[in-house]
C-alpha positions in Angstrom: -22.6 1.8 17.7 -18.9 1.2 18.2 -16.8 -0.6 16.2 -15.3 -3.5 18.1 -11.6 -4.3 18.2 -9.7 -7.7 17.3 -6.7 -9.1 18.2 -4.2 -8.5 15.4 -1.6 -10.5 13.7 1.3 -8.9 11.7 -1.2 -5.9 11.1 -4.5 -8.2 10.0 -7.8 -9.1 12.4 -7.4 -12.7 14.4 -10.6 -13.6 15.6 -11.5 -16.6 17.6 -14.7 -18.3 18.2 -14.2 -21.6 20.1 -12.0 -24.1 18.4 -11.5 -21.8 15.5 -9.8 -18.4 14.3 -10.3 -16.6 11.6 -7.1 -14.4 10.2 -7.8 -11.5 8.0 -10.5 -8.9 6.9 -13.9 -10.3 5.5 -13.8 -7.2 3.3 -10.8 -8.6 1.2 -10.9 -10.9 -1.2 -9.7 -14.2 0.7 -9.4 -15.0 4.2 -8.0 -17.4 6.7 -9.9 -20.5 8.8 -7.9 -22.4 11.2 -9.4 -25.4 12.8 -7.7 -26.8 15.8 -8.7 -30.4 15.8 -6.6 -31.7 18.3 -5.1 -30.5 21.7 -1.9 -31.4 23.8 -1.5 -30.7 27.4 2.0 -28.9 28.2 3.2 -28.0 31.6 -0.3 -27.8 33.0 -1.3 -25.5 30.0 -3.5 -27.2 27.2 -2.6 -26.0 23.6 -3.3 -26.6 20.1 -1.3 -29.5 18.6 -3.1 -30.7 15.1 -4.3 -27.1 13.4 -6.2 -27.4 9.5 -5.2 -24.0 8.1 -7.4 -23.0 5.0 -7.1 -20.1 2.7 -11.1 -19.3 1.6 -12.5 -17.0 -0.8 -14.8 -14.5 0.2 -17.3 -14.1 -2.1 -20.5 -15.1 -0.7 -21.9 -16.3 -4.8 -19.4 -19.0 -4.4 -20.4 -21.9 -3.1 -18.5 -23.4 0.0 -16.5 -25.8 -2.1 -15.5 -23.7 -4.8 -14.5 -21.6 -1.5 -11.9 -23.3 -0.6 -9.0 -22.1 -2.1 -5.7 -24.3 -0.2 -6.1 -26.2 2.8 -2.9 -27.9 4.5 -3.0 -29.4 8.2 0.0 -28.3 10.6 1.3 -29.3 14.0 1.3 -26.3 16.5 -0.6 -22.6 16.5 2.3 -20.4 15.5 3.4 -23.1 12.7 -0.2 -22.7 11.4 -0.4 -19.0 11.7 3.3 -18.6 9.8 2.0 -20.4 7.0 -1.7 -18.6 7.5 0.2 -15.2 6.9 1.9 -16.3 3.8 -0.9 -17.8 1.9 -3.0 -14.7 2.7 -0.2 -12.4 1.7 0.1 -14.0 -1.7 -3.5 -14.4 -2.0 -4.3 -11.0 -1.8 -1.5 -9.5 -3.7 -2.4 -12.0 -7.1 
């Protein structure tokens, strides 16, 4: 079976399902869940206003609290997905 192919952002997997994305690789260490929780309509075109961004810990022994690594709620996608790329960057060079 094929391998399937994601969206990328600044070289790293963005996946969305719904209302939320996922940024980064499962097989690292920490990856990125963003939650849009609230929506804005502009110009006809509905986008994401109120984003939760949260930096999460991969390992699966973990339980989801202990998971949770940063969490920080931002106004607007690309505001969300700035601060998404720094966290992870950090994260996974500590």
């Amino acid at each position: 079976m094929a391998e399937k192919e994601f969206s990328t952002y600044k070289g790293k997997p963005l996946v969305r399902c719904g209302d939320e994305l996922y940024y980064g690789s499962m097989d690292q260490r920490f990856v990125i869940r963003m939650q849009i929780k609230t929506k804005k309509e502009v110009n006809g075109l509905e986008i994401a206003d109120k984003v939760t961004v949260q930096l999460l810990c991969t390992d699966p022994d973990l339980s989801p609290r202990k998971q949770l690594v940063k969490s920080s709620e931002k106004t607007g996608l690309y505001v969300a997905l700035d601060i998404a790329d720094v966290w992870l960057e950090r994260a996974l060079k500590s």
